[in-house]
C-alpha positions in Angstrom: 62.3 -5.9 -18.0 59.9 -8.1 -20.2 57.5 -10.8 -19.0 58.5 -13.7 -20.1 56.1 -15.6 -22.4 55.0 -18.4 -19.1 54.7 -15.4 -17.2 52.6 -13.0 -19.6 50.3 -16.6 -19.9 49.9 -17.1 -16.4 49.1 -13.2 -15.4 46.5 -13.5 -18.1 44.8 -16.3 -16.9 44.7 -15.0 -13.4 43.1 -12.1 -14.7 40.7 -14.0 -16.7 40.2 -16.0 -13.4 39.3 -12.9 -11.9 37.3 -11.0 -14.2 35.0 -14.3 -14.9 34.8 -14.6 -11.0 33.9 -11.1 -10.3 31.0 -11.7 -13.5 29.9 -14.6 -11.4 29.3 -12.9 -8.4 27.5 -9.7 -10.1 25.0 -12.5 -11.6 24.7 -14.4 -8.5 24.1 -10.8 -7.1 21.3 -9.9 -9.8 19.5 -13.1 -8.8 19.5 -12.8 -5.0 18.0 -9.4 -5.1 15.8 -9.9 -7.7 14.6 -13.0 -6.0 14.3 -11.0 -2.9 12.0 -8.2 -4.5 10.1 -10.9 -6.2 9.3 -12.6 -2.7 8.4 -8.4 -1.2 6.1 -8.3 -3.8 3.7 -11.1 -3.4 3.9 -10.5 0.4 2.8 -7.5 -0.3 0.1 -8.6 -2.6 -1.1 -11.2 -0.5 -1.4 -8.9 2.6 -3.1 -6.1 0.2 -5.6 -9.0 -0.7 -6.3 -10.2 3.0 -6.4 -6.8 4.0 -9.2 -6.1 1.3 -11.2 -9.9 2.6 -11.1 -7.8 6.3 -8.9 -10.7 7.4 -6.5 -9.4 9.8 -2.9 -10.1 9.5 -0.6 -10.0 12.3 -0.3 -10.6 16.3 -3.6 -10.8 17.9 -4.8 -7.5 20.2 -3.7 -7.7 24.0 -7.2 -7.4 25.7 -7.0 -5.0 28.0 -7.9 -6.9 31.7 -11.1 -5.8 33.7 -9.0 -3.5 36.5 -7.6 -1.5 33.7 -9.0 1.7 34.2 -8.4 1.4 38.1 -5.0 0.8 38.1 -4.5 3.8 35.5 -6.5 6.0 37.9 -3.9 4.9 40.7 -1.2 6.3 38.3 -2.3 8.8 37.0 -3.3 9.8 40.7 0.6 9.2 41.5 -0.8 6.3 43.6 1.4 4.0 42.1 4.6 4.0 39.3 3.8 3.2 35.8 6.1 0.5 36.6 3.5 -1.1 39.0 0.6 -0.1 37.1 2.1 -2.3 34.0 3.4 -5.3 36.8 -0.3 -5.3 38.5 -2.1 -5.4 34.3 0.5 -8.1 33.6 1.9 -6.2 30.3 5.3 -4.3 29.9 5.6 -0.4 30.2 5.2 0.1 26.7 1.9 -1.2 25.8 0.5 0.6 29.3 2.0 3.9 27.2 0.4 3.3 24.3 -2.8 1.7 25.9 -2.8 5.4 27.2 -2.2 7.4 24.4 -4.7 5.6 22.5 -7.3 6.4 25.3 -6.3 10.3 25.1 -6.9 9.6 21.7 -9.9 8.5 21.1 -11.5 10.6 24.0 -10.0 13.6 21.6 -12.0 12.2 18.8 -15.2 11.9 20.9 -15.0 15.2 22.2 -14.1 16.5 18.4 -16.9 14.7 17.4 -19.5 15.8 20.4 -19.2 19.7 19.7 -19.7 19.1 15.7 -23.2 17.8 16.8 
């Protein structure tokens, strides 16, 4: 059967409807992300310029307290858990990890750098 002539009208409209509502959204869409690059951009140039001042950008160091290197003895001795070790330095397990790995890692360098000598 045929549409009738209301119903052809009104179909077509809804479809315009549609179609001009789905063009809204893809523009709407286009600005938003192009927005969002924009703002990645200029973070990243700003940081790329503070960076090259020496200003550092970011959460400041943990300094690392005066018993430090005591309570690591007592773990790595077995003395203690690394959980105690990181409750007694007032810091979570993590950082005492990568406090850790950072030491092993710059004793590495030093002795790299000792034997070149």
């Amino acid at each position: 059967m045929d549409k009738t002539l209301v119903e052809a009208i009104k179909t077509d409209r809804d479809s315009l409807a549609r179609f001009i509502a789905d063009v809204v959204v893809q523009i709407l869409d286009y600005v938003i992300e192009h927005d969002r690059d924009e703002r990645r951009r200029r973070a990243a140039k700003g940081l790329h310029i503070a960076k090259q001042k020496g200003i550092h950008v970011g959460r400041k160091a943990i300094i690392r307290p005066d018993d430090y290197h005591t309570v690591v003895a007592l773990w790595k001795n077995g003395e203690i858990s690394h959980a105690e070790a990181a409750k007694r330095l007032n810091i979570s397990r993590p950082t005492l990890f990568r406090w850790c790995r950072m030491d092993a890692e710059q004793q590495q360098h030093a002795s790299a750098g000792g034997s070149n000598v």
